[in-house]
C-alpha positions in Angstrom: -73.8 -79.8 -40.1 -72.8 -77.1 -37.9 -69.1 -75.9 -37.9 -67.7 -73.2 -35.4 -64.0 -72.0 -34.8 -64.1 -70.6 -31.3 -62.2 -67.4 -30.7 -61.0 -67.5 -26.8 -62.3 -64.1 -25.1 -59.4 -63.6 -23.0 -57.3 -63.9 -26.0 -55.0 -60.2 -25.7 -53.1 -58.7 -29.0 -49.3 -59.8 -29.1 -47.1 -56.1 -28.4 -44.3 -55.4 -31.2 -41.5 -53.2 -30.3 -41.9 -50.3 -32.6 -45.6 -50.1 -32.7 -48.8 -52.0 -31.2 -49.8 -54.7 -33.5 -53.5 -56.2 -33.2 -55.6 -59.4 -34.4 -58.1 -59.0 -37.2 -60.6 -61.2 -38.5 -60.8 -60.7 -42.5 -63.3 -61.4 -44.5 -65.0 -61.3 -48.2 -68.2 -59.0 -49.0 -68.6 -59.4 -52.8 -65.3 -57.6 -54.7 -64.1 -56.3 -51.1 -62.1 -57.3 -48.1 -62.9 -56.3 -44.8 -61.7 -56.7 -41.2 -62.9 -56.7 -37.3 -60.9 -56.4 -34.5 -60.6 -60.3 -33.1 -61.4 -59.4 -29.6 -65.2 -58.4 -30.9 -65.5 -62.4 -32.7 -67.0 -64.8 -30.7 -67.2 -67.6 -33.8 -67.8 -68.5 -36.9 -70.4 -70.8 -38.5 -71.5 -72.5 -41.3 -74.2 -70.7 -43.2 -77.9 -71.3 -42.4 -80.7 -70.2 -43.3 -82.3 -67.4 -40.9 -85.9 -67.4 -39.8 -87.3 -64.7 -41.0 -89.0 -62.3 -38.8 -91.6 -59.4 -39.5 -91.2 -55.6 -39.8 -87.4 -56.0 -39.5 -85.1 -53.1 -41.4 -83.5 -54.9 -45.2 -80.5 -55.7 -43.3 -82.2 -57.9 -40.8 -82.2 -61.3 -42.4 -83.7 -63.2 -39.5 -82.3 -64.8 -36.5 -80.9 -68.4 -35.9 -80.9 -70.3 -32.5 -77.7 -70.3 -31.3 -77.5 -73.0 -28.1 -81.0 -71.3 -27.3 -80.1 -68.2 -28.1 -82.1 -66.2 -30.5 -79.6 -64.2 -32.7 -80.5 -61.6 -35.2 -78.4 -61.9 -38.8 -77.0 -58.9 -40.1 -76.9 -58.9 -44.3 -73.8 -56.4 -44.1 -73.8 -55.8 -47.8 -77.5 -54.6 -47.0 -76.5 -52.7 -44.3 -73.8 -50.6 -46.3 -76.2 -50.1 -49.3 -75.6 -52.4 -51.3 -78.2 -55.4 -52.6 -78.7 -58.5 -50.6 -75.4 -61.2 -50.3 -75.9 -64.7 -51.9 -75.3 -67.9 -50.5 -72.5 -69.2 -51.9 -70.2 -72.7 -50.7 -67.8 -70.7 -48.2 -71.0 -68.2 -47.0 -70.5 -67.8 -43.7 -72.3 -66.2 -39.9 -69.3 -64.4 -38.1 -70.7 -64.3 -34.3 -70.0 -61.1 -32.6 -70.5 -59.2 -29.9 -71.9 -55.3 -30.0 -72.2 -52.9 -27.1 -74.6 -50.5 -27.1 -75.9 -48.3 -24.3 -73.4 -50.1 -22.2 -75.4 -53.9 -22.8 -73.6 -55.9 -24.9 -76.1 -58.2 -27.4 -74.5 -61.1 -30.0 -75.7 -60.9 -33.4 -74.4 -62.5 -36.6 -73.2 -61.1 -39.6 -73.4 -62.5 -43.0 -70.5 -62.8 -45.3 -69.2 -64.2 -48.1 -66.3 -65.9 -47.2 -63.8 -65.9 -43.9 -60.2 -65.0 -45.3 -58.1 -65.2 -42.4 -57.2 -63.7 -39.0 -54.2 -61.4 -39.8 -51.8 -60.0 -37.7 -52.0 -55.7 -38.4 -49.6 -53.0 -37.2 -50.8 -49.5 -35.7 -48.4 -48.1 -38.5 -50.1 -49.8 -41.5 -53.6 -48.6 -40.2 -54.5 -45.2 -42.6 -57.0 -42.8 -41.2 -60.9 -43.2 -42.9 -61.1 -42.3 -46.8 -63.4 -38.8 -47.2 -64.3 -40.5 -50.5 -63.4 -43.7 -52.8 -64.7 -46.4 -50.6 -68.1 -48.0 -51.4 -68.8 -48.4 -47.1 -69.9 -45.0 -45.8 -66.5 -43.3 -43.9 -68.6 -43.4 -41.0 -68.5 -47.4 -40.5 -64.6 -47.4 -41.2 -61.9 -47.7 -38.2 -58.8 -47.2 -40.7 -57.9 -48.6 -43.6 -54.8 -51.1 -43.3 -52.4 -51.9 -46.2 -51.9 -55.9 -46.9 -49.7 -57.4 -49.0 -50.3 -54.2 -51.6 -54.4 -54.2 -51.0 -56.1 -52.0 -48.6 -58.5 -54.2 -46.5 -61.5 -52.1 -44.6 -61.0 -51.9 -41.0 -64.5 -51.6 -39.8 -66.0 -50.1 -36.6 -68.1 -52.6 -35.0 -69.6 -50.0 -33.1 -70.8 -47.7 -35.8 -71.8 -50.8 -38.3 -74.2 -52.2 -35.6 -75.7 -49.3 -34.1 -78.9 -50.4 -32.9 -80.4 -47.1 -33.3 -79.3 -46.4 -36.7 -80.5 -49.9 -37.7 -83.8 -49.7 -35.9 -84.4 -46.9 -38.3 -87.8 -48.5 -40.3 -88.6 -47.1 -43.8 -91.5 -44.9 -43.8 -94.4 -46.6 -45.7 -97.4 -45.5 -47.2 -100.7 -45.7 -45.9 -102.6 -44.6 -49.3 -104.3 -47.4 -50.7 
């Protein structure tokens, strides 16, 4: 059973007087909450199992057809340096779309858990950490203060650099 929540693209961030406000999808990585700006969410599905494809980085879990679509499925606790997410009951693929190069490719992240799309002020948005965060600064947009937590406001951009996750291990060729 497939389930998706479609996010309209032409959807545009309400204005506040006082300050811009914009629409954030949050979500659960193990211990951690973190967000991404709405406009980059194309959906959410239920969890499925990837295909598996060869010579991929660890943070490649596969790809899944996606209306004929073959889209690849980011592990993102892999891809910050952390150990592989399990599948749990509310594991989810969060659909988005990343630009790179100026072409624009959809790939799936896998999660933990959707929270909530929540509703963030420009003047509740905190500069990057230098330290204290277990996500390198560089993949960090700001860091937003919710209800007394700080939730991660990632940047899409950084997070799925093709480049940086093209980046194969060296192996060994000794026998």
């Amino acid at each position: 059973m497939r389930t998706a929540l479609p996010v309209p693209a032409s959807h545009q961030p309400p204005v506040v007087v006082g300050g811009a406000t914009a629409l954030y999808l949050a979500f659960r990585l193990a211990d951690e909450v973190y967000a991404i700006d709405i406009l980059r969410i194309r959906e959410i599905l239920e969890y499925r199992v990837p295909t598996g494809v060869p010579m991929m980085p660890p943070s490649v879990r596969g790809v899944i057809n996606l209306r004929g679509a073959v889209v690849p499925v980011i592990d993102l606790a892999v891809r910050f340096g952390g150990g592989a997410t399990g599948v749990g009951k509310r594991s989810c693929i969060v659909i988005v779309e990343a630009t790179h190069a100026g072409t624009t490719q959809i790939l799936g992240l896998m999660v933990d858990g959707v929270n909530a799309v929540m509703d963030i002020g420009a003047d509740r948005i905190e500069p990057p950490p230098a330290f204290g965060t277990a996500v390198s600064s560089d993949f960090i947009a700001g860091m937003a203060r919710v209800d007394g937590r700080f939730v991660v406001i990632l940047d899409m951009a950084r997070v799925l650099s093709i480049d940086d996750m093209a980046v194969i291990p060296a192996r060994s060729t000794d026998a």
